[in-house]
C-alpha positions in Angstrom: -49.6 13.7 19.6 -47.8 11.8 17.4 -44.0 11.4 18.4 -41.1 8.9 18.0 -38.9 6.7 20.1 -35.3 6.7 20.1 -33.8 4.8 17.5 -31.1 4.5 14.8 -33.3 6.0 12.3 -33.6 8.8 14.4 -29.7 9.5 12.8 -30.5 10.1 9.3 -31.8 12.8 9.9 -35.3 14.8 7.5 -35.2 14.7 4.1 -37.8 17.3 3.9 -37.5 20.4 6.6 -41.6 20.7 6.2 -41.5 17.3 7.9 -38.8 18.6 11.0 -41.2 21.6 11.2 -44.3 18.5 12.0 -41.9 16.7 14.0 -41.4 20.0 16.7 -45.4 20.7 16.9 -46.2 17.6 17.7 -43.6 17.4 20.6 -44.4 21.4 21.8 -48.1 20.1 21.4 -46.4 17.5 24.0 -45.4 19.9 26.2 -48.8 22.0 26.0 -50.5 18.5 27.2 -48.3 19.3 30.6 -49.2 22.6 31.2 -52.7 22.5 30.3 -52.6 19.4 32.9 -50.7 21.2 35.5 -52.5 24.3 35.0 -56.2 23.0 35.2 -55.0 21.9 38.9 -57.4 19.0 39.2 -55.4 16.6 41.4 -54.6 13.5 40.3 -57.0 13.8 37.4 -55.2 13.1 34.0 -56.3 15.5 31.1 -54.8 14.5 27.4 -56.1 17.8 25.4 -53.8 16.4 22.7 -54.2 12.6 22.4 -51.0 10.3 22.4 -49.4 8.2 20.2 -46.5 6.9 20.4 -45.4 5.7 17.0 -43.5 2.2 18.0 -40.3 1.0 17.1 -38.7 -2.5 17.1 -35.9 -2.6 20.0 -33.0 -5.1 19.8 -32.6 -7.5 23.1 -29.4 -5.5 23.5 -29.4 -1.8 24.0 -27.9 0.1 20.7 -24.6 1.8 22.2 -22.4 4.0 19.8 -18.8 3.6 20.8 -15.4 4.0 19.0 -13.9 1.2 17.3 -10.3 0.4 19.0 -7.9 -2.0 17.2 -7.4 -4.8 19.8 -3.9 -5.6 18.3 -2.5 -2.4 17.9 -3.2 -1.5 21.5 -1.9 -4.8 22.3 1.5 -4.3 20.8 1.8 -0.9 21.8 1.1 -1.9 25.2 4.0 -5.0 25.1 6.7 -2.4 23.0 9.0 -0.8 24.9 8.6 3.7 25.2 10.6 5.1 22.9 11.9 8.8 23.0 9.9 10.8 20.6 11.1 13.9 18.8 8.5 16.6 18.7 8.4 19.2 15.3 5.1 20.3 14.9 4.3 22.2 18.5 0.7 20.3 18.8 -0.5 21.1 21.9 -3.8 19.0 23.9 -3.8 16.5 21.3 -5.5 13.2 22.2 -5.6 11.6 19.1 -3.3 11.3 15.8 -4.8 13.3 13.3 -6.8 15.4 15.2 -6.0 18.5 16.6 -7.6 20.0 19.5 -8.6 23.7 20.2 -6.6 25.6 22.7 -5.6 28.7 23.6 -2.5 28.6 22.8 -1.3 27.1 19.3 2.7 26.9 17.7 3.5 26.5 13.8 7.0 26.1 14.7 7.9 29.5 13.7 5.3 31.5 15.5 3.7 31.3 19.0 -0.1 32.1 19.1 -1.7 32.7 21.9 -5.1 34.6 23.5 -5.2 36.8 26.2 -8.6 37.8 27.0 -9.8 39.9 23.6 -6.4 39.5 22.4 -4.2 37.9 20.1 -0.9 37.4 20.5 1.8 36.5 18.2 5.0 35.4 19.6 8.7 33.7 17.8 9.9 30.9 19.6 12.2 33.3 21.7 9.2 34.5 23.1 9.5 38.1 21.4 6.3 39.7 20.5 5.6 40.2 16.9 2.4 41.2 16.2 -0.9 41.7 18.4 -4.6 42.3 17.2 -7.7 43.1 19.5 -10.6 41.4 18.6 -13.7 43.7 17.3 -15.4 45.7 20.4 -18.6 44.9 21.9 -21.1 47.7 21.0 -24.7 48.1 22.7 -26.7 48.3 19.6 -24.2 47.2 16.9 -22.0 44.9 16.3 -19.6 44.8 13.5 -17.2 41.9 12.2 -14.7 43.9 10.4 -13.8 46.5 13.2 -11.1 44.5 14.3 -7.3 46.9 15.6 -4.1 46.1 15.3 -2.6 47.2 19.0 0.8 47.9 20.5 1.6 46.8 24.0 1.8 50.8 25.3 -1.6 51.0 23.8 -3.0 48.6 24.8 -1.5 49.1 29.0 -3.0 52.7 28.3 -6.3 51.1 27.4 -6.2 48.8 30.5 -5.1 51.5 32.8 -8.2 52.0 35.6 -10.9 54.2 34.6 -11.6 57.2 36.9 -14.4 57.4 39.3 -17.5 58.7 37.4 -20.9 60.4 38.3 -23.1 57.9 40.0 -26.1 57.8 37.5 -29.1 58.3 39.5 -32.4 56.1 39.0 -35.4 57.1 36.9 -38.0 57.7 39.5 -40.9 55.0 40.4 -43.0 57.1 38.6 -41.3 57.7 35.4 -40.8 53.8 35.2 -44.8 52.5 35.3 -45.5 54.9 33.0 -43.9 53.6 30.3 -46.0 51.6 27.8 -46.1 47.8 28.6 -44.9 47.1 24.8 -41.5 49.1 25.9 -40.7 47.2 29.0 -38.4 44.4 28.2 -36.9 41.4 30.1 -33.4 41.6 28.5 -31.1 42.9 30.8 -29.3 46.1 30.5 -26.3 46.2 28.2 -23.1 45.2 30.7 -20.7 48.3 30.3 -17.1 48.1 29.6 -17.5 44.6 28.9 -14.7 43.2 26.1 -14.9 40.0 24.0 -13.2 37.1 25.0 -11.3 34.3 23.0 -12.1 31.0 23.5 -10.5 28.7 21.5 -7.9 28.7 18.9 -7.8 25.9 15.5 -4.0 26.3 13.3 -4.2 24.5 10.0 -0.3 24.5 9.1 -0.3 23.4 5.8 -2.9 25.9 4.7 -1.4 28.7 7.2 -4.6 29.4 8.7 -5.8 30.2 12.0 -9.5 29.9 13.6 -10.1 32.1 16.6 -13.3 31.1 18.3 -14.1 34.2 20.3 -17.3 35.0 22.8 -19.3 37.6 24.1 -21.1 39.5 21.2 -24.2 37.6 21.5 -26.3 40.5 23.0 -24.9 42.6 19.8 -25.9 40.3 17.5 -29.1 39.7 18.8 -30.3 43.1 18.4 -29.5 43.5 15.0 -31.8 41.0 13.7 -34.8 41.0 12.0 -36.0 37.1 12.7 -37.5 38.1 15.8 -41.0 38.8 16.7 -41.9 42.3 17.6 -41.7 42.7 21.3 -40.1 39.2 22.0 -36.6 37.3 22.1 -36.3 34.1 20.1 -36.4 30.3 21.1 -32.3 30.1 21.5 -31.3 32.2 24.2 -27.9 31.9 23.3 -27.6 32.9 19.6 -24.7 34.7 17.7 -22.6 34.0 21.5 -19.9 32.5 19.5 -18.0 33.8 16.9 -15.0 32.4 14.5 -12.6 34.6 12.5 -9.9 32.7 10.3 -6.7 34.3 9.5 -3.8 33.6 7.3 -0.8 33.4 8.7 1.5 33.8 5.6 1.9 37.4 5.9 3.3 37.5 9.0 6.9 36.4 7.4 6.8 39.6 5.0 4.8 42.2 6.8 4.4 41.3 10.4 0.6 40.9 10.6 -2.2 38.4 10.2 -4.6 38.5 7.3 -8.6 38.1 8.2 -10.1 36.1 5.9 -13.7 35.8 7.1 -16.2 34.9 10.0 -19.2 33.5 11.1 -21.7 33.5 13.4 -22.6 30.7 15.4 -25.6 29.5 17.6 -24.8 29.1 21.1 -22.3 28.6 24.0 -18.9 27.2 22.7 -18.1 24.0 24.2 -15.5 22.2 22.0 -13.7 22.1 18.9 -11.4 20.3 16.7 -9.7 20.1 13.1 -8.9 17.4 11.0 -6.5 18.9 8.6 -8.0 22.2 7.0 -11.3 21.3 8.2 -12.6 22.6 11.4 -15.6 21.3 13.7 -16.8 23.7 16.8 -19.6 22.0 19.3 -21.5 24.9 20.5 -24.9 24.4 22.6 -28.2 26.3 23.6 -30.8 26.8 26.1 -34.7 27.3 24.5 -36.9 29.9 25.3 -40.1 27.8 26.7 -41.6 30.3 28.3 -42.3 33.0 26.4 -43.3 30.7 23.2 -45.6 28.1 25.5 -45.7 28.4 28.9 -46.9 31.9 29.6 -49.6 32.5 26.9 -50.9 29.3 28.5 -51.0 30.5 32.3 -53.7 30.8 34.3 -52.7 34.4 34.9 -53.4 35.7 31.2 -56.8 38.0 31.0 -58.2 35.5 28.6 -58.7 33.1 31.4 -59.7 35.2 33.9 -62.7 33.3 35.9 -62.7 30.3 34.1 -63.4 26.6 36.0 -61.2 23.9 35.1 -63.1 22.4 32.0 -63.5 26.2 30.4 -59.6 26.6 31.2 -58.7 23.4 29.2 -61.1 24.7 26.5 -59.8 27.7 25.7 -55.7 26.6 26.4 -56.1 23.6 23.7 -57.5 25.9 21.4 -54.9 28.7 21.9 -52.1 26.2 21.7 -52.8 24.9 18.3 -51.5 28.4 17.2 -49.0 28.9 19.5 -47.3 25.7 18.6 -47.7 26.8 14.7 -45.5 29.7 15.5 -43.5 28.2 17.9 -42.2 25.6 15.4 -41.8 27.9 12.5 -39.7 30.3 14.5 -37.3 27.7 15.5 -36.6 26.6 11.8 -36.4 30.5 10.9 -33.5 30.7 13.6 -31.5 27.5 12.6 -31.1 29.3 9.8 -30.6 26.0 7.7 -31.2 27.0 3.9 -33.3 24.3 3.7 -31.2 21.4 4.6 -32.3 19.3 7.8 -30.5 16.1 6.8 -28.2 16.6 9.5 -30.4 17.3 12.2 -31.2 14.5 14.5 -35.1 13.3 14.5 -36.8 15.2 17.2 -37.5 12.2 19.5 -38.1 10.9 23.0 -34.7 9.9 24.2 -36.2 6.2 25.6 -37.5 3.3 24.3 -40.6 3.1 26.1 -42.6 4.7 28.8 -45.4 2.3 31.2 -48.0 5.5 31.3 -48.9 8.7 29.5 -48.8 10.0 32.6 -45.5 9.2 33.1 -44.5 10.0 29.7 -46.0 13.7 29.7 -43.7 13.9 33.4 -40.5 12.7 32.2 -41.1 15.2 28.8 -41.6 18.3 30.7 -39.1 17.5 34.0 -36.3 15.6 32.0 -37.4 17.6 28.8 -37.5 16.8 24.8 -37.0 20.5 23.2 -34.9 22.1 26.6 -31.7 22.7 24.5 -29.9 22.2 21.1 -26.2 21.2 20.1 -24.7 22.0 17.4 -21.4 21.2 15.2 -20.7 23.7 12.7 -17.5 22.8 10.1 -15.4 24.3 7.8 -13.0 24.2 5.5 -10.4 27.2 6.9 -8.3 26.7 3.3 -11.5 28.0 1.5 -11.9 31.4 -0.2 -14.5 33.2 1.6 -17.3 35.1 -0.2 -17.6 38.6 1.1 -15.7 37.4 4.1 -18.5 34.9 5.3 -17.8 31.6 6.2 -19.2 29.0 4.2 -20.1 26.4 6.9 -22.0 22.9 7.3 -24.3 22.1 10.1 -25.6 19.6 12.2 -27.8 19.1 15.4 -29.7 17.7 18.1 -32.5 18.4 20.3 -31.6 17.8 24.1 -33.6 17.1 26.8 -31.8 19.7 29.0 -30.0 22.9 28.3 -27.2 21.5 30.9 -26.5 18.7 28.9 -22.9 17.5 28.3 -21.6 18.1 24.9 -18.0 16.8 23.5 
């Protein structure tokens, strides 16, 4: 195994997505080292089916920190100067920093009042009079689609909301019926949640270009159904892909005809976590858990019928020799669900996140507990001014590998 150590080169990124696709077998050949290791269950005897390199990398005295640069004197004198009254006009609301506009859930143009409630949006003057409301599209079992968005009244919508009757309690298939099925139809995805609704998120304003980004959850399952980069009979490496979704409005017609124009959407990979705009351009942080399991770990168990009555060296065998294909595929099918045209520049170098490890030993450990490829971040930006294609957002990526799925992201 040949893999990197953190460094700032790791920043710029691969020129060439053949060499990303190297990068991830070599650290899910990483991972394979562990669970061959673990697996053969030879005490404290250390197996290296894939031998280690770590390429080395020249480390300043002082650790490399990335912090913001802050203007000594102008916090100085704004510190010594007296407060001042300040006369809001624009409405900005959870701003930290000039410029720079953060998502909420509720955003003000001066004019209008937007705000989200659950799958809806609301539209408010600055009397706090409703003007014009819009449902989000509904989550279908098999089908999502973008467009099937519905203008609502508030009677409607109380009718909608009202409390369903009791129904028929549906009774379960019997034991039977169930281990009979084939293997090949028995999945792990959980049932489809019913009477489950979308949920907004997050909203962007842009009020110069009059247009609004709603950032809007819970049609990941939808999504994920519908597409065709998924091997038969298996989920994909991101567990959490198509879970956010962004719709951008203009707002202009709501001075002439009382309701907001869509312009277009996008789906996104992951959980939201953040986002921001700086001016007409928008940035959303959205993150990911990977699918280890069923792409490594399991076709490498002890468990699997291949490896039925085999001693420890015939195990290690046969696992190195099935993992050289499963990290092929593993590899290629996270590229295939980045979904990035080709262009990795803006992906961080898949690397250990440390400058040095005393053992291989300790190095496998700290790669499989504190992980390498566990989880993936990633900003996604766009200009909400653009004209959008066939209602498709044209967006700009960038990402990073994380160690763990529960990793921070800001």
């Amino acid at each position: 195994v040949k893999l990197d150590l953190i460094s700032p080169d790791a920043l710029g990124g691969y020129q060439k997505c053949r060499d990303m696709r190297k990068a991830l077998k070599e650290a899910a050949k990483l991972h394979a080292n562990f669970i061959i290791q673990r697996n053969a269950r030879q005490g404290n005897h250390f197996i290296t089916p894939f031998p280690v390199v770590l390429n080395s990398v020249a480390v300043a005295s002082r650790p490399v920190a990335l912090r913001a640069e802050v203007s000594t004197a102008s916090v100085s004198a704004s510190s010594a100067a007296a407060p001042t009254p300040v006369t809001e006009t624009d409405f900005e609301t959870n701003n930290q920093e000039e410029g720079v506009d953060e998502a909420d859930i509720s955003k003000s143009d001066g004019t209008y009042v937007y705000t989200a409630y659950g799958d809806l949006l609301i539209v408010l003057d600055t009397d706090g009079n409703e003007v014009y409301r819009l449902q989000m599209p509904p989550i279908e079992p098999n089908e999502f689609n973008p467009l099937d968005e519905k203008e609502v009244t508030k009677d409607e919508q109380e009718e909608v909301d009202e409390e369903p009757e009791d129904e028929e309690p549906i009774e379960p298939a019997p034991p039977s019926e169930i281990s009979s099925r084939p293997a090949s139809s028995l999945s792990i995805i959980a049932p489809f949640p019913r009477n489950q609704r979308a949920r907004i998120v997050a909203i962007l304003l842009d009020i110069e270009s009059e247009r609004l980004s709603v950032v809007v959850s819970g049609y990941g399952h939808s999504i994920r159904r519908s597409l065709t980069i998924y091997p038969e009979h298996k989920g994909g490496v991101f567990s959490s892909f198509g879970n956010t979704h962004v719709r951008v409005y203009n707002t202009k017609s709501l001075t002439n005809k009382r309701t907001l124009t869509f312009m277009g959407f996008q789906n996104l990979n992951g959980n939201y976590r953040s986002a921001r705009s700086i001016g007409k351009n928008a940035h959303i942080v959205t993150n990911t858990n990977m699918n280890n399991y069923q792409y490594l770990e399991g076709p490498l168990a002890r468990f699997q019928a291949e490896f039925k009555d085999l001693d420890d060296d015939e195990y290690i065998a046969a696992a190195k020799k099935k993992a050289k294909g499963l990290v092929n595929t593993y590899a290629a099918q996270i590229l295939k669900e980045l979904q990035l045209r080709g262009n990795c520049k803006n992906t961080v170098k898949v690397v250990l996140l440390q400058q040095g490890l005393s053992t291989d030993n300790d190095m496998m450990n700290v790669t499989y507990s504190s992980g390498i490829l566990n989880g993936y971040a990633e900003i996604t930006s766009f200009d909400m001014s653009a004209k959008f294609r066939r209602k498709q957002i044209r967006a700009k990526k960038s990402g990073m590998f994380l160690p763990t799925s529960w990793f921070q992201v800001y």
